[in-house]
Structure formats: structure tokens, C-alpha cells
N, C-alpha and C positions, 0 to 999 in steps of 0.2 A: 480584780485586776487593777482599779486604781482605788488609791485613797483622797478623799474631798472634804475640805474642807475652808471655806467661804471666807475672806478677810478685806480686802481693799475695796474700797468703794470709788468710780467717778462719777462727776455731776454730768448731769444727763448732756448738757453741751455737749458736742465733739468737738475740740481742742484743731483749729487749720494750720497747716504747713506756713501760712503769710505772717502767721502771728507769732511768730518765732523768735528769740535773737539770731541774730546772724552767724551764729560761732555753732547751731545746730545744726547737723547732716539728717535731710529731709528723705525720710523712705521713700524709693517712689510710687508706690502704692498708695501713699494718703495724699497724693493729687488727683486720686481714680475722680471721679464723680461720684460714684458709688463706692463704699467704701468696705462692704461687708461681703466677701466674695458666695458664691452659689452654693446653697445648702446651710449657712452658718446664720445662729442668730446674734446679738452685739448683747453682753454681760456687762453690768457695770464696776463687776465683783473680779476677783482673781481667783480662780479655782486652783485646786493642786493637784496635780495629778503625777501622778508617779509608778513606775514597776513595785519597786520595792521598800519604800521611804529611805528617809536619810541617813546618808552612812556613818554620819558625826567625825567630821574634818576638826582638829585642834589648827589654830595658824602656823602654831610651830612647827606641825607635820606636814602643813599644805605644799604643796609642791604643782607646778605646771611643766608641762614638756611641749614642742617643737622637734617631733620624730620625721625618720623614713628620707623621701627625695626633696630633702632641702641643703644646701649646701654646708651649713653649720649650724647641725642640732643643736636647739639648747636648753635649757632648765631655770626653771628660778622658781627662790623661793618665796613666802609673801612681802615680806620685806621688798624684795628686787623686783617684784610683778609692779608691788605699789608704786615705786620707781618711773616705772614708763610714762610717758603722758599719756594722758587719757581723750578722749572724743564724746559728743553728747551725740544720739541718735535718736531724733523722730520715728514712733515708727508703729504701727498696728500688731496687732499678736493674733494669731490664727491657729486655734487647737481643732487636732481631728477630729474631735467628740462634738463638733458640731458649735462653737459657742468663739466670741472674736472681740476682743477686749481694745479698742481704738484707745487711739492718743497715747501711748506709753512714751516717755523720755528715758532712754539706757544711758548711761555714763560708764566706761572702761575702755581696754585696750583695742585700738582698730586690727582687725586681724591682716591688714597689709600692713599696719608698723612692726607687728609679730613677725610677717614672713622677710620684710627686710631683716630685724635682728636678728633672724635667721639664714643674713645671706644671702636670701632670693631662693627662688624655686628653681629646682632642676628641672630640665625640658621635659623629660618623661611621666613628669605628674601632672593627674589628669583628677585624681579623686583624693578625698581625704575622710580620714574613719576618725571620729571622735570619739573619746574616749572617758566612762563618768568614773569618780572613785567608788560608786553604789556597785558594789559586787560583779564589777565585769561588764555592765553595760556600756553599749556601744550604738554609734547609729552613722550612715555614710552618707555623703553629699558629694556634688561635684566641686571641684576647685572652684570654679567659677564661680557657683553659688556663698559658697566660703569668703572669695576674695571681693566679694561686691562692695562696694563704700559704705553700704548700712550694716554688714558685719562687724560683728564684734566679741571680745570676751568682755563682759560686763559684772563691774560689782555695784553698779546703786539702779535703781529701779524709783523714778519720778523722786529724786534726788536722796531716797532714802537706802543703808546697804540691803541686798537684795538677804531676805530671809533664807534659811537652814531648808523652811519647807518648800518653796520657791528656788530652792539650787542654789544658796551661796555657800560659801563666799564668792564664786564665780560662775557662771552657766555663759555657754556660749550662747549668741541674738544673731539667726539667721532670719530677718524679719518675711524674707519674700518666699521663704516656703514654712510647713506645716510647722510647728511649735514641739514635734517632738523631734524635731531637728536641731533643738538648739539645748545641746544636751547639758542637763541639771548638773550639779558637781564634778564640773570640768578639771581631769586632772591630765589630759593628755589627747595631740591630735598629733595623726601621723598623715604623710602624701605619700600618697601610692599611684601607681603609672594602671592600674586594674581597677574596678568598683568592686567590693565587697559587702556584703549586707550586713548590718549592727542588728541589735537584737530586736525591734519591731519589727525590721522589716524580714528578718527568718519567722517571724510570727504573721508573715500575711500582709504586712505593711507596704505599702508602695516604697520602692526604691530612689522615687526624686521625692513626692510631697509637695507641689504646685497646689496651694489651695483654690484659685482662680483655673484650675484645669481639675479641680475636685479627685485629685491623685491620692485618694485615700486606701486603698490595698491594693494588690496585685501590681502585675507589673506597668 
């Protein structure tokens, strides 16, 4: 079911919200006290994990979208993504297989400067289905969770670009729920006024993914 294999290491410190520059957007989860929510243990490695592995993006073919109930769809390509200014995000990584990778720094697009170049959100949207170029996959979240300030679509990972096996050239960083939410080779998110389930979760996956509420299958 997934493929593994072991690359990044951090120093056993854990990295505080205090010690920050000023110009990084602090998840708020790593002000918890405790840092490593119920059931997970903390890796100092980055595991990979994945459906299917990588679908091998050229940049000339990369493309992202801004679909469905937002008032002007839109598209760009790498060139014009590179374009946008970027946000640096403090922020912990929480995968459901049990393992929780503290201190990560994201760097890319905040997904509310996405939804403004997109004109703003129609009222009726409530969810949004994201969308990988790996063969069809897909995984759902709520707006809300989407539009939080430590969202993001991210191309560097602790200042470096985010690897092929790790989801680049982009992977969407929903830091406050499970990490197969923040779907690897991001080519496309749509808003929709309904929830829909992506492809974990027709496989048994919970529907939200609250690590701190251990929302790992069913409903």
C-alpha cells in the first residue's frame, strides 16, 4: 500500500515558535505544550509514503487550477505560480501510520492569496476536493480547514525545493489535520457547496483527519 523510504534527518532539539523570525506564520499547534498528538510517535526522518509513487511532472507540463464555487477560476503555469509571493509556515507534520515529524518550515503560496486571485469564494462553498496529478487521486477537507493561515501550496520544505518523492514540485500543507491531507502532486483544488470523499477516504479513511481527535478511519 505505500512505498518507504527514509531521507531527512532533524536534530533531536525541537525547533520553538519564539525563535522564529518575525515574517514566519506559527502553526498553532506547536504552542501545544505537548507537541506529538495521541497515538503518534516523533521521527527525525521524513518517510514517503504514497498510493501509487510519482507521476513525473516536467515544469513545462506543470499546471495548477482554482476550480468549481469560486468567482474566477483560474490556472497557471510554473512560470506564473512562481510569480505569487510566497509565506514561510512553522508547522508540525502528522501522518496516520502513526509517526510526527515536528519543526518543519514550508515556503509557497498561502492558500487565501490563491482564493483572493481567485476572486473570493462563493457563499455556497463549504468543501474543497483536492486534486494530485498521480493517476486520479484525490482527498477532501473542509474550506475552513483549507483557508486556515498555516495553509498552503508549498514548493521548499526547511528551505530546500520539496522532492519528486515528497510531492514536488508542489504538495498542498494542511498542517492541523492528518498529512494525507495535504495532497502530494498538487495539480488542481475545486470548492464545492457538498463533502465528497478522495480516495483514502472511499478506502476507510476518515472524512476530516483531526490528528488531536485521532480521526484516523471511518466516519
Amino acid at each position: 500500500m505505500f512505498g518507504m523510504d527514509q531521507t531527512k534527518t532533524q536534530d533531536d532539539r525541537v525547533l520553538l515558535p519564539e525563535e522564529l523570525p518575525p515574517d514566519v506564520i506559527v502553526s498553532p499547534d506547536t504552542r501545544r505544550g505537548q507537541r506529538i498528538p495521541p497515538g503518534q510517535s516523533r521521527t527525525k526522518k521524513w518517510p514517503v509514503l504514497d498510493a501509487g509513487g510519482p507521476p513525473g511532472i516536467e515544469l513545462n507540463q506543470w499546471h495548477f487550477a482554482i476550480e468549481g464555487l469560486v468567482r474566477e477560476p483560474r490556472q497557471w503555469d510554473w512560470e506564473q505560480f512562481q510569480a505569487i509571493p510566497k509565506v514561510k509556515v512553522f508547522a508540525d507534520f502528522h501522518c496516520v501510520t502513526r509517526w510526527s515529524r515536528l519543526g518543519n518550515v514550508w515556503e509557497g503560496v498561502s492558500t487565501r492569496k490563491l482564493m483572493d486571485l481567485a476572486g473570493g469564494v462563493l457563499p455556497d462553498a463549504k468543501f474543497v476536493l483536492a486534486r494530485g496529478f498521480d493517476f486520479g487521486w484525490s482527498t477532501n477537507l473542509p474550506l475552513s480547514d483549507f483557508l486556515a493561515e498555516d495553509a498552503l501550496v508549498a514548493v521548499l520544505h526547511d528551505g530546500e525545493p520539496i522532492s519528486e518523492d515528497h510531492g514536488g514540485p508542489v504538495r498542498l500543507i494542511v498542517p492541523q489535520l492528518y498529512a494525507w491531507k495535504s495532497a502530494k502532486w498538487l495539480e488542481s483544488v475545486e470548492l464545492m457547496a457538498s463533502d465528497k470523499a478522495g480516495f483514502w477516504e472511499r478506502n476507510g479513511y476518515h472524512m476530516h483527519g483531526d490528528p488531536w481527535k485521532e480521526e484516523r478511519f471511518g466516519e
